[in-house]
C-alpha positions as CSV (number, residue, x, y, z in Angstrom):
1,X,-2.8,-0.8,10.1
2,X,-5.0,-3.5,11.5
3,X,-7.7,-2.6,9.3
4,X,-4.9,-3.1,6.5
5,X,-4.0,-6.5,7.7
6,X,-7.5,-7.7,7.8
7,X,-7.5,-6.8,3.6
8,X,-4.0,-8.4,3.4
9,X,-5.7,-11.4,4.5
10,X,-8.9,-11.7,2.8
11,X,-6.4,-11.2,-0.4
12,X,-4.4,-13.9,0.4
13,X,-7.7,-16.3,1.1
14,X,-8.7,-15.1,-2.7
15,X,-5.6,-16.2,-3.8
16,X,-4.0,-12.7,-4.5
17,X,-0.6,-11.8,-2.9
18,X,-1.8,-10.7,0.1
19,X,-1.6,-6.8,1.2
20,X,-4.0,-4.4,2.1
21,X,-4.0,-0.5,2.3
22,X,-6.2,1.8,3.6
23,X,-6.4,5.9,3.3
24,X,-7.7,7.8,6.2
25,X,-7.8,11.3,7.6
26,X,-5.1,11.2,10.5
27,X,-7.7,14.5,11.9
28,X,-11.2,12.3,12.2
29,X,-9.6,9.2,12.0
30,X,-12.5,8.4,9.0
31,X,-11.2,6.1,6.8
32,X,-11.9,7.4,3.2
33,X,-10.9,3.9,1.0
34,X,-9.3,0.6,1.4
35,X,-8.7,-1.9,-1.4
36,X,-6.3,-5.5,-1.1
37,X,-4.4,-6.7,-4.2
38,X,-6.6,-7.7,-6.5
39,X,-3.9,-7.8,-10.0
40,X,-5.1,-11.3,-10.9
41,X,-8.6,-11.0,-10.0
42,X,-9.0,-7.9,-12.1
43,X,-6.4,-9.3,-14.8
44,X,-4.5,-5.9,-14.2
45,X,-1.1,-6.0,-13.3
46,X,-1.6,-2.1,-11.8
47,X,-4.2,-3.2,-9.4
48,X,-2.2,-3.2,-6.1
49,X,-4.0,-2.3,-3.1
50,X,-2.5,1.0,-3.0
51,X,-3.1,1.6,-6.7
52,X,-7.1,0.7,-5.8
53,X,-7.0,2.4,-2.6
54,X,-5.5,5.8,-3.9
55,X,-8.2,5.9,-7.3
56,X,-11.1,4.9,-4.7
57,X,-9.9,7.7,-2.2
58,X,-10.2,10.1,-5.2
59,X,-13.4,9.2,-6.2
60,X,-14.7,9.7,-2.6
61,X,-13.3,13.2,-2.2
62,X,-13.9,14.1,-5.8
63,X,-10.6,15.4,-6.2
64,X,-7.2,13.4,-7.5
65,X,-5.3,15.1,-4.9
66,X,-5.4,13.6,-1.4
67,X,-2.9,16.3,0.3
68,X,-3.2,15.6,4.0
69,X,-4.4,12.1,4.5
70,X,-2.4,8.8,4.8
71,X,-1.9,5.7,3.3
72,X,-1.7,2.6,5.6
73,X,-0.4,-0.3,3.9
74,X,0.9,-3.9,5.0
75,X,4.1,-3.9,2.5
76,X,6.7,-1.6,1.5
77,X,5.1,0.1,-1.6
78,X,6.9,-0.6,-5.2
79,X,7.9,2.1,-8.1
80,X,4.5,2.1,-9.4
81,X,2.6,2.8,-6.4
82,X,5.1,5.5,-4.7
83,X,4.9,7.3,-8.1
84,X,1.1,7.4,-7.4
85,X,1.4,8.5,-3.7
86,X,3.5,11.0,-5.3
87,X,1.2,12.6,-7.9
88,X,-1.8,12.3,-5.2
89,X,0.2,14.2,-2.7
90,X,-0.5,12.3,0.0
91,X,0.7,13.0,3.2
92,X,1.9,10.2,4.9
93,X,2.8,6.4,4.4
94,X,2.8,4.0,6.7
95,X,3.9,0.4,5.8
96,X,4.3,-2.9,7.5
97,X,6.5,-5.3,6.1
98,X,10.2,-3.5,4.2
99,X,10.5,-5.5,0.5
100,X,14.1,-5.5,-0.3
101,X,13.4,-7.1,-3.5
102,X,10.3,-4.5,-4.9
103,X,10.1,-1.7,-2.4
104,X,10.7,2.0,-3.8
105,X,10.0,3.7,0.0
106,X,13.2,2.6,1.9
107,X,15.0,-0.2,-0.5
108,X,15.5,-0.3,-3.9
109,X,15.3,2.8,-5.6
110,X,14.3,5.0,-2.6
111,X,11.7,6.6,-5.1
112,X,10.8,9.3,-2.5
113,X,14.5,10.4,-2.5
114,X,15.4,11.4,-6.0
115,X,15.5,14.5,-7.9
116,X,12.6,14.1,-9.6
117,X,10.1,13.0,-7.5
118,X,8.2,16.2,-7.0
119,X,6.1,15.1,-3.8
120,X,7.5,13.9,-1.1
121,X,5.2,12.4,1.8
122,X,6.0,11.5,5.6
123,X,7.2,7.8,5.6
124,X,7.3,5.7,8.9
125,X,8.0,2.1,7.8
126,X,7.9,-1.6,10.1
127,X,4.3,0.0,11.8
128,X,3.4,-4.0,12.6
129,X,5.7,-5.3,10.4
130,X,6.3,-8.9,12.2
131,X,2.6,-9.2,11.5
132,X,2.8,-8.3,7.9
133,X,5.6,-10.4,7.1
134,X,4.1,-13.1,8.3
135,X,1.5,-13.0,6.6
136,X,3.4,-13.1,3.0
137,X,5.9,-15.7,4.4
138,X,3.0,-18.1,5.0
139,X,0.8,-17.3,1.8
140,X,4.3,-18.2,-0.5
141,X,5.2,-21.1,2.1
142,X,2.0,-21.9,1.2
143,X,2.1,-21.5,-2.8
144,X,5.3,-23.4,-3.0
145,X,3.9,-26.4,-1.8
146,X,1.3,-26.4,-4.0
């Protein structure tokens, strides 16, 4: 997660909201991808860092599934990006900061509890999430003023 909160933050100095996820192998400990937000940099609105971190993790394996490895990532992740942890079938999430307002994990539409979500991975939430928060309170403190 520190590794993840590093990315958060070199988001948030480009200007991007900032969160950062990483995929490693919880066996080794090798970290297989890592990506930050990078929607308005890319002009994409799907490129959130786990989006980035999940298709860079596939490309490094050579294989769309990533069964057995976990995400580390600084915010709660939204619809979009637990239907993608989903269809990778990755085995664990670990998130920093809970978004009432966009989260999918353990607010909102609990994504990884309904009927049809065929892949359901290990999800431990808060993992440093005083840290997190923090770090998207002050980067909106920051835009507002602005």
């Amino acid at each position: 997660m520190q590794r993840a909160i590093v990315l958060a933050q070199a988001a948030g100095a480009a200007g991007e909201v900032p969160v950062g996820a990483v995929i490693a192998d919880p066996d080794s400990g090798e970290v297989i991808a890592e990506a930050s937000n990078a929607p308005i940099m890319l002009s994409d609105p799907s490129a959130h860092a786990e989006m980035l971190a999940i298709r860079a993790a596939g490309k490094a394996i050579g294989n769309y599934r990533l069964s057995g490895l976990t995400l580390y990532v600084t915010l709660e992740p939204c619809t979009m990006c637990a239907g993608a942890i989903s269809h990778a079938r990755l085995g664990r999430v670990v998130y920093g900061a809970t978004d009432i307002k966009g989260g999918a994990v353990d607010s909102g539409v609990t994504f990884f509890k309904s009927k049809t979500c065929h892949h359901r991975p290990a999800v431990k939430g808060g993992i440093l999430g005083d840290i997190c928060a923090a770090e998207l309170k002050s980067f909106f403190k920051t835009r507002r003023k602005a």
